[in-house]
Backbone as XML, in Angstrom:
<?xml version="1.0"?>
<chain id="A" units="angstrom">
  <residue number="1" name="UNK">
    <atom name="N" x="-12.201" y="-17.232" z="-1.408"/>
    <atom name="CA" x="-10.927" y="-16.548" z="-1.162"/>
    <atom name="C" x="-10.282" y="-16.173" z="-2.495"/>
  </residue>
  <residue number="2" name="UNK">
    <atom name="N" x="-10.480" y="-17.069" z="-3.653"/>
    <atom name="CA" x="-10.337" y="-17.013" z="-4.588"/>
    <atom name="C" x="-10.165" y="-15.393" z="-5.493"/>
  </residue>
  <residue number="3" name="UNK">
    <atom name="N" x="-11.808" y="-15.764" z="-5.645"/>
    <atom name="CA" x="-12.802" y="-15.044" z="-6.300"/>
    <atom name="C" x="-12.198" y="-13.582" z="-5.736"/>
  </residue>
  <residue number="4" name="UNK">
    <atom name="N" x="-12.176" y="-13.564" z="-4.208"/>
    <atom name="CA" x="-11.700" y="-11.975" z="-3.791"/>
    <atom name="C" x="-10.243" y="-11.742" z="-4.595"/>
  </residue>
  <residue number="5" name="UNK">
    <atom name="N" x="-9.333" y="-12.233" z="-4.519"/>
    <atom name="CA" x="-8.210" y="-11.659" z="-4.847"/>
    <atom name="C" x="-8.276" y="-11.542" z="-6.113"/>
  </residue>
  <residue number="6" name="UNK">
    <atom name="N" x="-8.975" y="-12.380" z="-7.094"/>
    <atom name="CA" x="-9.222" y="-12.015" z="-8.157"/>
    <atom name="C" x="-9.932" y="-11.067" z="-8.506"/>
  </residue>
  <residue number="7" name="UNK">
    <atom name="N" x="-10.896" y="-10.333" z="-7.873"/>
    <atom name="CA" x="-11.727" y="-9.084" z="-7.946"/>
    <atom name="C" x="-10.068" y="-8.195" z="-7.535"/>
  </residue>
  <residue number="8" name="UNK">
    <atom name="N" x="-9.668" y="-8.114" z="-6.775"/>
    <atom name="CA" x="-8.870" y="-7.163" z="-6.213"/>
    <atom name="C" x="-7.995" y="-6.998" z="-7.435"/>
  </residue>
  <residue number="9" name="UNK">
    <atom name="N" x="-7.737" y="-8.136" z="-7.669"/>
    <atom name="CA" x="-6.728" y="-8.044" z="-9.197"/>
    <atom name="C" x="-7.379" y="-6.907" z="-10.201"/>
  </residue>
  <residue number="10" name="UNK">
    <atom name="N" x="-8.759" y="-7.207" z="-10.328"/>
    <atom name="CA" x="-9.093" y="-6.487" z="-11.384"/>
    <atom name="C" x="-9.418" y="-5.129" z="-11.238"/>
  </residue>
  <residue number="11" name="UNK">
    <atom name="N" x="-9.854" y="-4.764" z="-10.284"/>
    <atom name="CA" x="-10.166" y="-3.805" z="-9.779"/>
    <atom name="C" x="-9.019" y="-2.260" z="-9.652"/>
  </residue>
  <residue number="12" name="UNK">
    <atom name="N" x="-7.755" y="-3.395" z="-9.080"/>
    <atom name="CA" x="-6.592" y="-2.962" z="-9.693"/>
    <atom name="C" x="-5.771" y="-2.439" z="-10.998"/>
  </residue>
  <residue number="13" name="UNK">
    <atom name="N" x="-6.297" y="-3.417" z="-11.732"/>
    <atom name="CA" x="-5.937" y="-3.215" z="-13.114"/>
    <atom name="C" x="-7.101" y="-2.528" z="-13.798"/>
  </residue>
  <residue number="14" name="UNK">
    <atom name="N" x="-8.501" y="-1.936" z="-13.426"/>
    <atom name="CA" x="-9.221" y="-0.888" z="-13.614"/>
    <atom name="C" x="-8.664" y="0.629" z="-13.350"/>
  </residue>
  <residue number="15" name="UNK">
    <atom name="N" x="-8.271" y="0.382" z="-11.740"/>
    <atom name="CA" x="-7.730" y="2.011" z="-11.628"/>
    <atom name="C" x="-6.461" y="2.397" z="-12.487"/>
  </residue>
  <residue number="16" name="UNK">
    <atom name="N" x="-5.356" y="1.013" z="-12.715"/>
    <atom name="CA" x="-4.441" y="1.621" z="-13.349"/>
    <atom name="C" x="-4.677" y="2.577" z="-14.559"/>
  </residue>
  <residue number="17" name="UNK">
    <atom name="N" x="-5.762" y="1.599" z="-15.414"/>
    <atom name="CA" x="-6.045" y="2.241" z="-16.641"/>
    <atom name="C" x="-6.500" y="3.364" z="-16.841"/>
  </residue>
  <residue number="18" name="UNK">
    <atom name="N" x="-7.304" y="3.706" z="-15.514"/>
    <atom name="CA" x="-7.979" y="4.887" z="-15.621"/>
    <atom name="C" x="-7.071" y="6.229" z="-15.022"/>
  </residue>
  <residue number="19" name="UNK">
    <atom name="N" x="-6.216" y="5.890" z="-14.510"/>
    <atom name="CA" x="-4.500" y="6.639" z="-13.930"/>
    <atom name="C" x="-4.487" y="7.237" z="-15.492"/>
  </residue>
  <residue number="20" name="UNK">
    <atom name="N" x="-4.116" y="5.927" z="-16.432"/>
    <atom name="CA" x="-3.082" y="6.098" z="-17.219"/>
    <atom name="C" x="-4.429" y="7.173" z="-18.647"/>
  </residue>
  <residue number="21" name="UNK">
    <atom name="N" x="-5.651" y="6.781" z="-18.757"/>
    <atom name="CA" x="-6.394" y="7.332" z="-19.212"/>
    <atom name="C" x="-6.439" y="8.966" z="-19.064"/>
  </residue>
  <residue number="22" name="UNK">
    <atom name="N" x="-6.701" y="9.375" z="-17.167"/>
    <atom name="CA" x="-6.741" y="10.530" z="-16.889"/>
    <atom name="C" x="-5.598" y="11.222" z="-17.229"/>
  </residue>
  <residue number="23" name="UNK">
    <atom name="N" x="-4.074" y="10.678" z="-16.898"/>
    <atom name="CA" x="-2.707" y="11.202" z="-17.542"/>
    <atom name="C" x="-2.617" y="11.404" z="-18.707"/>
  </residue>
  <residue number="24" name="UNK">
    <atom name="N" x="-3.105" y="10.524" z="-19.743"/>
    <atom name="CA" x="-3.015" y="10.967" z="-21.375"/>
    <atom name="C" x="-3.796" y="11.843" z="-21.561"/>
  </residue>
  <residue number="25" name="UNK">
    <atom name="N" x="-5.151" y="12.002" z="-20.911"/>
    <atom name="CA" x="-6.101" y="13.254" z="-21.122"/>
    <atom name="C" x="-5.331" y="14.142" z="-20.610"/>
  </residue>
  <residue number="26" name="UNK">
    <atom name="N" x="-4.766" y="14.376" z="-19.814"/>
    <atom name="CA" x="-4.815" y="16.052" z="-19.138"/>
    <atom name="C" x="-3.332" y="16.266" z="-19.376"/>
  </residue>
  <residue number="27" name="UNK">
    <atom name="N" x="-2.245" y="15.378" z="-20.406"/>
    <atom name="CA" x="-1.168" y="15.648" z="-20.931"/>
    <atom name="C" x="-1.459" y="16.330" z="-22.622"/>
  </residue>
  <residue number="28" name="UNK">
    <atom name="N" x="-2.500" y="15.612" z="-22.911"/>
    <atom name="CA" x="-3.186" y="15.898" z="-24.083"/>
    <atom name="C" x="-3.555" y="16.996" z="-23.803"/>
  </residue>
  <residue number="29" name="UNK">
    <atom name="N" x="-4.735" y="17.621" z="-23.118"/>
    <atom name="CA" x="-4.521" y="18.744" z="-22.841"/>
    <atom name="C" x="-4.098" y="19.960" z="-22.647"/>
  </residue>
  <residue number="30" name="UNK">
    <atom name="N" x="-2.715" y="19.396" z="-22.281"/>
    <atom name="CA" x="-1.656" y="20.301" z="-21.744"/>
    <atom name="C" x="-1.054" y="20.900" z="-22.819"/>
  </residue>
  <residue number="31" name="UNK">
    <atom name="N" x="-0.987" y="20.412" z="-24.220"/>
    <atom name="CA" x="0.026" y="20.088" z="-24.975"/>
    <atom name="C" x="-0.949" y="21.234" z="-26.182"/>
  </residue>
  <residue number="32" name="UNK">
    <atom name="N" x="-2.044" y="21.765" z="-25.843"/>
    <atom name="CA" x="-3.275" y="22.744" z="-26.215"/>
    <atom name="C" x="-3.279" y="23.780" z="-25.704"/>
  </residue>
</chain>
């Protein structure tokens, strides 16, 4: 039960980064 919410945690905190990754790219972008 653990182990799951801890995957979920991370998994979570994967997409954020990749939110915040795709937003700096395509603001970066923008800014071109």
């Amino acid at each position: 039960m653990e182990i799951v919410v801890v995957n979920a945690l991370v998994q979570n905190s994967m997409a954020e980064k990749i939110k915040i990754n795709y937003f700096l790219h395509t603001s970066s972008s923008w800014k071109c």
